[in-house]
C-alpha positions in Angstrom: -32.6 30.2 32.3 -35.0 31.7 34.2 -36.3 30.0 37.7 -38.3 27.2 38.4 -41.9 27.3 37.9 -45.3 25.6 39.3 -46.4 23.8 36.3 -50.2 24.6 36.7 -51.1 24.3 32.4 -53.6 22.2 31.1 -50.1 20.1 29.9 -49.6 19.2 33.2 -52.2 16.6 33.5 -50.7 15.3 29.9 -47.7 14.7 32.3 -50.0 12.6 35.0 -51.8 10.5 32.3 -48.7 9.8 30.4 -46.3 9.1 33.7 -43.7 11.0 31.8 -41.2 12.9 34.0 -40.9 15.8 31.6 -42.0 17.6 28.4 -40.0 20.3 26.8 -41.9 22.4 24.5 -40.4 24.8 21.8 -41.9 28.0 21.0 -42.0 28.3 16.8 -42.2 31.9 15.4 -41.0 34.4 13.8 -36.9 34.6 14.2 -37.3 31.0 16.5 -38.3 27.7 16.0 -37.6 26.5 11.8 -35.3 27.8 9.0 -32.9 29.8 12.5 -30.5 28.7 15.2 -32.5 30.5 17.6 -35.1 28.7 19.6 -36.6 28.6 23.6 -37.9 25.7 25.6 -40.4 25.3 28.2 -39.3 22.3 30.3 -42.1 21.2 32.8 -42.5 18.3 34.9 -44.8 17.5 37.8 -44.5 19.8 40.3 -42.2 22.6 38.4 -40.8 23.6 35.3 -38.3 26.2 33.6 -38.1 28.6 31.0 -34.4 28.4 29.1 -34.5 31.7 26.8 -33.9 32.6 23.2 -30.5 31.3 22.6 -28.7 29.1 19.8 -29.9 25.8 19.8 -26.7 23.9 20.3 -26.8 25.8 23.6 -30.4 25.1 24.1 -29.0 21.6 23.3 -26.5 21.7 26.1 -28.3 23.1 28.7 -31.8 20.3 28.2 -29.1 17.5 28.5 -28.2 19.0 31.6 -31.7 19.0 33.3 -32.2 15.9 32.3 -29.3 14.0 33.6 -30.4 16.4 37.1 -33.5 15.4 37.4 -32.2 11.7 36.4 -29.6 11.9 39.1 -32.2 13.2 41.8 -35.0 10.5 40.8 -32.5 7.7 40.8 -31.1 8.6 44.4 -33.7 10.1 46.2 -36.8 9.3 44.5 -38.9 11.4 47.3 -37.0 14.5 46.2 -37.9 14.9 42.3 -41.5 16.4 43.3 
């Protein structure tokens, strides 16, 4: 996983319009995405984002649950904090 990023891509408004706390987007390719276990996810959300890198996807799996239930966890008790 690499760090957190300022999420500054024309998908970032999609996240302002749509008042959705997060998009993850899979990249699809050659050796990733269909028809292979292997996969990578941009997770962005307003103000930030990360990168999780090639890996299985019941990894990739894993560590998205993770995020979310952070991000949940921070929103639900200090919802100043999230941004």
């Amino acid at each position: 996983m690499t760090g957190v990023q300022t999420c500054a891509l024309p998908i970032c408004a999609k996240l302002d319009r749509k008042r959705l706390d997060l998009i993850a987007a899979n990249a699809v390719g050659p050796g990733q995405g269909f028809d292979t276990e292997l996969n990578q996810l941009e997770l962005l959300w307003p103000g930030g984002g990360v990168s999780l890198e090639l890996a299985p996807k019941d990894k990739l799996a894993r560590q998205l649950i993770g995020i979310v239930a952070e991000r949940w966890h921070v929103k639900n008790s200090h919802p100043a904090r999230l941004q």
